[in-house]
MMTF fields as JSON, N, C-alpha, C and O atoms, coordinates in Angstrom:
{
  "mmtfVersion": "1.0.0",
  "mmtfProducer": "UNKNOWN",
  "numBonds": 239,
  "numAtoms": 240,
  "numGroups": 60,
  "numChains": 1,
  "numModels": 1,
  "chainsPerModel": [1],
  "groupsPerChain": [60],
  "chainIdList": ["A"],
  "bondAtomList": [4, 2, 8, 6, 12, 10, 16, 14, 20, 18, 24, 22, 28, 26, 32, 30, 36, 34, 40, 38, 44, 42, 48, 46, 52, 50, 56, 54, 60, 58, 64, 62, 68, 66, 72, 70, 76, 74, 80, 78, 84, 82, 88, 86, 92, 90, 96, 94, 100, 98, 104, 102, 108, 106, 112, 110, 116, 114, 120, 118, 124, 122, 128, 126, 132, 130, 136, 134, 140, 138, 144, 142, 148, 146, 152, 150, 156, 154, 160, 158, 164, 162, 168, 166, 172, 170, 176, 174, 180, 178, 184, 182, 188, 186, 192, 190, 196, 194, 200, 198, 204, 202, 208, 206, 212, 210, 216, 214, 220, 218, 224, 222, 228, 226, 232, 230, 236, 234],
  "bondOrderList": [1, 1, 1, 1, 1, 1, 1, 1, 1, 1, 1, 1, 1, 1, 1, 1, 1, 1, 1, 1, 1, 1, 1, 1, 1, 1, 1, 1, 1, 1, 1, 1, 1, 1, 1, 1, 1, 1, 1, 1, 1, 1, 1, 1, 1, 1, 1, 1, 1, 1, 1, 1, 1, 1, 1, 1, 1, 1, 1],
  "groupList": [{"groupName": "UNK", "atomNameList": ["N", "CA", "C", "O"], "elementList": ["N", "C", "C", "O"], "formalChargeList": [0, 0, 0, 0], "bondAtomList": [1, 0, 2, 1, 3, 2], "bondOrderList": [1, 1, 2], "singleLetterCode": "X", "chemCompType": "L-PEPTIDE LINKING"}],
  "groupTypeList": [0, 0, 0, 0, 0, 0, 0, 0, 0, 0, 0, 0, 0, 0, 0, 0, 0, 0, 0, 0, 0, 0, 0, 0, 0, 0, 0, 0, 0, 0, 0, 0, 0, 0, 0, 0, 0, 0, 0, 0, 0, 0, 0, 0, 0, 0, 0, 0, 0, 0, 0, 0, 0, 0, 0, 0, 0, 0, 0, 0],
  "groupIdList": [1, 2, 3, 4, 5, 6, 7, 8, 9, 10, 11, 12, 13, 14, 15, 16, 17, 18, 19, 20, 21, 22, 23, 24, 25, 26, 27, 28, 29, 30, 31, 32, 33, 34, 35, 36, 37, 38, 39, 40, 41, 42, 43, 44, 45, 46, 47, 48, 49, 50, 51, 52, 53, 54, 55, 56, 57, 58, 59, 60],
  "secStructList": [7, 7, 2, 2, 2, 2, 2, 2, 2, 2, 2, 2, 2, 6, 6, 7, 7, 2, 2, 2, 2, 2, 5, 6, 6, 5, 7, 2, 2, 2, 2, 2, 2, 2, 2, 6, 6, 1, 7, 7, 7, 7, 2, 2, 2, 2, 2, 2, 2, 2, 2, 2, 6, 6, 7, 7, 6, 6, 6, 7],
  "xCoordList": [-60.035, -61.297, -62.384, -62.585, -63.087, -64.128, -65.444, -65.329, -66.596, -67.665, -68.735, -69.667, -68.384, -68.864, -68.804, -69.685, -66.756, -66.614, -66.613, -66.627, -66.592, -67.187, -68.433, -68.551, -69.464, -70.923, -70.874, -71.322, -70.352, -70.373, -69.62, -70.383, -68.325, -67.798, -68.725, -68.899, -69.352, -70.263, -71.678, -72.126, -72.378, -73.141, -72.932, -73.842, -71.87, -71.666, -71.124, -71.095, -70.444, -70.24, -71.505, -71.521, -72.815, -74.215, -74.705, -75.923, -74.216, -74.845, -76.115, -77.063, -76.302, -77.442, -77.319, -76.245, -78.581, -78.623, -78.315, -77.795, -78.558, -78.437, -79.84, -80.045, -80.798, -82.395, -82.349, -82.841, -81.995, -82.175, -81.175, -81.457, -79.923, -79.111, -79.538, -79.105, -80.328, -80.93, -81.963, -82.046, -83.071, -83.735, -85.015, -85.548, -85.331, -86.391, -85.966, -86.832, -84.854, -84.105, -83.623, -83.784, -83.065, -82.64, -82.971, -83.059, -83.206, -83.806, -82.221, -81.025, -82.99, -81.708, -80.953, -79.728, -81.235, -80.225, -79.34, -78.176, -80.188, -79.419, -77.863, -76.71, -78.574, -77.464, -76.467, -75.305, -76.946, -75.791, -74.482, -73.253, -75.599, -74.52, -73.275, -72.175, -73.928, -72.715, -71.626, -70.431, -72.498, -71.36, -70.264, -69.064, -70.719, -70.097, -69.209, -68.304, -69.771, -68.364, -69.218, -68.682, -70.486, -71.055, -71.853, -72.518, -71.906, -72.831, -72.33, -71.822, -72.875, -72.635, -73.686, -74.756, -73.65, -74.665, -74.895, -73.89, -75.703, -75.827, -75.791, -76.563, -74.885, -74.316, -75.793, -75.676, -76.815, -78.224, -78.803, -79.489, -78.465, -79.083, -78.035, -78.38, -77.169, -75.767, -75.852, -75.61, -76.227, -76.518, -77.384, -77.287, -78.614, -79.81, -79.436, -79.699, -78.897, -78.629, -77.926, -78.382, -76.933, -75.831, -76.407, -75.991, -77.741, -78.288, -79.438, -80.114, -79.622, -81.119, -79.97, -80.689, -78.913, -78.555, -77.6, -76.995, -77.592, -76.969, -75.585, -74.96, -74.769, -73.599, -73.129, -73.823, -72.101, -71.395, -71.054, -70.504, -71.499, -70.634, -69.697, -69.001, -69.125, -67.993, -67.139, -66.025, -67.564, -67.004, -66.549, -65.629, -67.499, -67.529, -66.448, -66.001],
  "yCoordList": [15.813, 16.524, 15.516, 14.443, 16.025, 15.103, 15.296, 16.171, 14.465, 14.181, 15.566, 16.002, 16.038, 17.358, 18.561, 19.324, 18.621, 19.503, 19.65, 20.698, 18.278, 18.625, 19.063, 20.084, 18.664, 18.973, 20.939, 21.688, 21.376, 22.239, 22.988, 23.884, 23.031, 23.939, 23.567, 24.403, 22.349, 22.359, 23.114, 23.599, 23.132, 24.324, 25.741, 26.545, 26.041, 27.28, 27.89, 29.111, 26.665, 27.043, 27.243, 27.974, 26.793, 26.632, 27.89, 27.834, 28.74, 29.553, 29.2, 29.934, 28.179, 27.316, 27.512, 27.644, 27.52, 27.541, 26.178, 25.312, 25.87, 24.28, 23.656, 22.466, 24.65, 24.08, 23.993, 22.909, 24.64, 24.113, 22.992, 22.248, 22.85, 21.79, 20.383, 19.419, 20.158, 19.354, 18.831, 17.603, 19.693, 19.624, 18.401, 17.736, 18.329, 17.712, 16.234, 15.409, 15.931, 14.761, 14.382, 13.374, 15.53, 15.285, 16.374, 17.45, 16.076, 17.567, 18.818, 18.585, 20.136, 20.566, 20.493, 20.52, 20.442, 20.559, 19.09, 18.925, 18.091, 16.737, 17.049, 16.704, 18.011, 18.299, 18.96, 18.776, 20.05, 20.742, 19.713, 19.65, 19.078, 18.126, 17.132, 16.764, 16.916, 16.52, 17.212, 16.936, 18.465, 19.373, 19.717, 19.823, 19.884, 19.555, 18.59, 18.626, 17.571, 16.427, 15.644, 15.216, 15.559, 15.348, 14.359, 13.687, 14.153, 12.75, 13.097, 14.086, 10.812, 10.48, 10.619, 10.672, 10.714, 10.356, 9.07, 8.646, 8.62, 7.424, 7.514, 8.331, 6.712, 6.446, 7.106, 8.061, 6.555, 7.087, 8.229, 8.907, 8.546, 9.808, 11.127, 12.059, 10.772, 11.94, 11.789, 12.76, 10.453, 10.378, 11.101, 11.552, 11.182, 11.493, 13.11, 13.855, 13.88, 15.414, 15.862, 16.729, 15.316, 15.24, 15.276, 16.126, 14.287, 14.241, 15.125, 15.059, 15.973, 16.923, 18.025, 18.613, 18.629, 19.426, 19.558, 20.578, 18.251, 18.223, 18.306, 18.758, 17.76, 17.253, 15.795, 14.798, 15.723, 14.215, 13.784, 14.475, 12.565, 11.48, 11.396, 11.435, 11.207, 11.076, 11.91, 11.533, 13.924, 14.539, 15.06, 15.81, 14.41, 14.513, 13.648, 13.338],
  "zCoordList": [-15.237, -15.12, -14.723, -15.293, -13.624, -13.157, -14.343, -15.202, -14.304, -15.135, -14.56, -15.235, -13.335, -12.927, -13.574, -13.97, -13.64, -13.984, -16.119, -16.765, -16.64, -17.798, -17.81, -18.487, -17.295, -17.472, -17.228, -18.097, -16.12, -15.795, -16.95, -17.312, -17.783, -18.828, -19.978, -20.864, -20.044, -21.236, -21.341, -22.38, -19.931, -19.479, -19.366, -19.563, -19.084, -19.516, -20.478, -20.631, -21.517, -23.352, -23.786, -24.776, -23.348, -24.033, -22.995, -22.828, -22.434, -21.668, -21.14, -21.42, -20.408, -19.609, -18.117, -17.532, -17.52, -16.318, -15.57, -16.273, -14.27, -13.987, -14.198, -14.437, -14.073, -14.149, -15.832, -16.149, -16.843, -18.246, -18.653, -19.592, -17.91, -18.279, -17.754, -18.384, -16.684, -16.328, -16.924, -16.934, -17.61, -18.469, -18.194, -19.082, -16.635, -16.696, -16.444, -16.156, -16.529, -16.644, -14.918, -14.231, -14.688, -12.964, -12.513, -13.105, -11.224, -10.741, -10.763, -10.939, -10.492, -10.771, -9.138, -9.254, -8.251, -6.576, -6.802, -6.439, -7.484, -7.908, -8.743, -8.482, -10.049, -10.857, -10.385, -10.747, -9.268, -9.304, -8.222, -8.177, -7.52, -6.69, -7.475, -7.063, -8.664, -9.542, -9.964, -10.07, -10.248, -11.136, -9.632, -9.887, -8.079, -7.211, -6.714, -5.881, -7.547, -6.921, -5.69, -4.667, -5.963, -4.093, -4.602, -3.813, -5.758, -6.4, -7.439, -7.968, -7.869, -8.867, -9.536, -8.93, -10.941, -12.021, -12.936, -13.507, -13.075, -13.936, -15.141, -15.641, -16.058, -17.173, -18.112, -18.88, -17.92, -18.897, -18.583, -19.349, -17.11, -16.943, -17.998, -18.724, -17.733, -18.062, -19.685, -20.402, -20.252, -22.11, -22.837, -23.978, -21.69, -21.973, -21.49, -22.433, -20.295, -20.629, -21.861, -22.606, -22.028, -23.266, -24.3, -25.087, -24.817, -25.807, -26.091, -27.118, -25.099, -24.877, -25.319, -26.127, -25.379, -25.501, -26.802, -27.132, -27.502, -28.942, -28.871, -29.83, -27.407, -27.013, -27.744, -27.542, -28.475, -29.11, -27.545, -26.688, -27.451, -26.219, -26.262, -25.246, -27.69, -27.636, -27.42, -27.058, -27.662, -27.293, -25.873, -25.547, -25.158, -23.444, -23.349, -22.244]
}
C-alpha cells in the first residue's frame, strides 16, 4: 500500500473530504495528488495531517 493510498482509507474511515483532510496544512489539489500517486509528501507535512486528525503514526 502506497502512503496515498493509506491517507486516502484513513480519510474516508473519518468520513473527510480532501479539503478537511488537508486541513490547512497542504493545499487540497496538492493532497489529492498524493492520495494519486502523482506526488510525494514530506515526512512533517504527512505527521502534522496525521496529527490534526488524532491518527497514531505508528498506526499509519
Amino acid at each position: 500500500m502506497t502512503i496515498g493510498q493509506a491517507l486516502r482509507k484513513i480519510r474516508q474511515n473519518l468520513d473527510l473530504t480532501q479539503k478537511e483532510m488537508a486541513a490547512n496544512i497542504v493545499t487540497r489539489p496538492f493532497y489529492a495528488k498524493v492520495e494519486a500517486g502523482k506526488s510525494r509528501i514530506s515526512a512533517d507535512k504527512l505527521a502534522a495531517i496525521l496529527f490534526e486528525h488524532d491518527v497514531d503514526i505508528t498506526y499509519f
